[in-house]
C-alpha positions as CSV (number, residue, x, y, z in Angstrom):
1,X,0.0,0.0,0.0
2,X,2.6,2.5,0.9
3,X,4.8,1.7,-2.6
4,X,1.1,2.2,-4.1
5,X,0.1,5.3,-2.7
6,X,1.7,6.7,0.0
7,X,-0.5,9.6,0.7
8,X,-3.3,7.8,0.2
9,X,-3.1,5.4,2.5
10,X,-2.1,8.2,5.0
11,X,-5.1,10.2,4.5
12,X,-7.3,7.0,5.1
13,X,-5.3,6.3,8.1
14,X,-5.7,9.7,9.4
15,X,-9.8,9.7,8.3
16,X,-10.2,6.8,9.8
17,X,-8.2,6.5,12.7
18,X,-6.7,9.6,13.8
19,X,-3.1,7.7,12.9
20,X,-1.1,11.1,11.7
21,X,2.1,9.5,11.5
22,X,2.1,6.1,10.6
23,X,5.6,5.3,10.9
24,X,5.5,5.2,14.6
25,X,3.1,2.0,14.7
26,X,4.3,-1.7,14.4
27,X,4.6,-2.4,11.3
28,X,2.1,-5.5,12.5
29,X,-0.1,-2.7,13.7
30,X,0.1,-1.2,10.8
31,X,-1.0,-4.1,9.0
32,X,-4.2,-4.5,11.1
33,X,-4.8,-1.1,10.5
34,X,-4.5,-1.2,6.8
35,X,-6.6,-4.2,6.4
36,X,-9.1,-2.7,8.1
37,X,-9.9,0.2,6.2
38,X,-13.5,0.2,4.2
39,X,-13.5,-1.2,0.7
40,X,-13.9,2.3,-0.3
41,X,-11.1,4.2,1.3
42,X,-8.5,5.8,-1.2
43,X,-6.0,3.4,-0.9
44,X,-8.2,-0.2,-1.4
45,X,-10.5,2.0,-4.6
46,X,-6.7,2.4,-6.0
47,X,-5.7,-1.4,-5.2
48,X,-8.7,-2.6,-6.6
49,X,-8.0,-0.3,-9.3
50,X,-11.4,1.5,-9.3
51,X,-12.2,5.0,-9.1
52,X,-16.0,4.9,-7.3
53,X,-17.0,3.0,-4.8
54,X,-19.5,-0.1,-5.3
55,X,-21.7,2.7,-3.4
56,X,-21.6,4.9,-6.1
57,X,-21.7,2.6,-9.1
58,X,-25.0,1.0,-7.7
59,X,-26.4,4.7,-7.4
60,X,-25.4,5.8,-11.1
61,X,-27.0,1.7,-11.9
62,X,-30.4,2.9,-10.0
63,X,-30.2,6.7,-11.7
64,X,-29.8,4.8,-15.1
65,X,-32.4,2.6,-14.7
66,X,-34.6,5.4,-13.7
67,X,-33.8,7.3,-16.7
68,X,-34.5,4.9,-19.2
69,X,-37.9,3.9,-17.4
70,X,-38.9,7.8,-17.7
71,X,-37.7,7.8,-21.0
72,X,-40.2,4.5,-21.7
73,X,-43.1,6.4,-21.1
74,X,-42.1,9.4,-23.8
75,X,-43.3,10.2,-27.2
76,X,-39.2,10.3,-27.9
77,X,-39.8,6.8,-26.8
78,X,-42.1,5.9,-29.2
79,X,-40.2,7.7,-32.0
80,X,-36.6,6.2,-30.8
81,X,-35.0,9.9,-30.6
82,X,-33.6,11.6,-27.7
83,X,-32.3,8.3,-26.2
84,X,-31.0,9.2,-22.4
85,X,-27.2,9.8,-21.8
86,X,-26.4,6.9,-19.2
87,X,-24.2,7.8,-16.4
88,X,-22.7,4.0,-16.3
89,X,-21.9,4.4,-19.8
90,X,-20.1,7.5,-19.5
91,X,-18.4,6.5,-16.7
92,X,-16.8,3.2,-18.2
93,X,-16.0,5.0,-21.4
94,X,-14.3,8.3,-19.6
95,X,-13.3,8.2,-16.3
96,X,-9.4,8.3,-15.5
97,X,-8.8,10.4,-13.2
98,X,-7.3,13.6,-13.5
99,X,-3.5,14.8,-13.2
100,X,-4.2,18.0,-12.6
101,X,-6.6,20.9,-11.7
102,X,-5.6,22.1,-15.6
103,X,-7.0,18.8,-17.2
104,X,-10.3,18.5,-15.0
105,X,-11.4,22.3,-16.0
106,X,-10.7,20.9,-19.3
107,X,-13.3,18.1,-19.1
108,X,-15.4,20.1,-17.1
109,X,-15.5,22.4,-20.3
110,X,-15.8,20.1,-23.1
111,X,-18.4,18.4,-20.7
112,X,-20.4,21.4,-20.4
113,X,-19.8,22.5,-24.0
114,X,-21.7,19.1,-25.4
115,X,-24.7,19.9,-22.7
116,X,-25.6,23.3,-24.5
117,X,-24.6,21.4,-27.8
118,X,-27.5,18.6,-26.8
119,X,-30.1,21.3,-26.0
């Protein structure tokens, strides 16, 4: 974990436990500690290589399936225009994380640009 994501797993120990400086524990204790965080702490989303939580992903599922039930009962529906944008969808396609501030305004941007482009 700490070759991962150092300052990860720092935050999460600091979230979680109040552990500020890490290096004083046992490295057993440490262990225990680590291996306790949630599934969805910083450093285990980055183990597991994910970037939301199964939390998350089961909400956007839910907000999906809402969507395209709404959509159902439509006259777009009945035509087959105007299909819903899926959040799921979006998020398997585009989501990797940002480097920098710089890069997510630049999303953020393009994102925004295709909303007024939809309307």
């Amino acid at each position: 974990m700490i070759r991962l994501d150092e300052d990860a797993l720092i935050c999460d120990l600091a979230e979680t436990y109040n552990i500020l400086d890490y290096k004083k524990l046992a490295l057993n204790e440490l262990a225990i500690f680590a291996c306790g965080l949630r599934d969805d702490s910083r450093i285990k989303l980055k183990m597991s290589e994910n970037i939301l939580s199964p939390n998350q992903l089961l909400l956007a599922g839910i907000q999906d399936r809402l969507s395209l039930l709404v959509y159902s009962k439509t006259k777009d529906a009945e035509k087959g225009i105007n299909y819903p944008k899926l959040i799921l969808d979006n998020m398997e396609n585009k989501i990797n994380g940002f480097t920098s501030g710089e890069d997510f305004m630049k999303e953020r941007e393009r994102i925004m640009k295709e909303g007024k482009n939809a309307n």
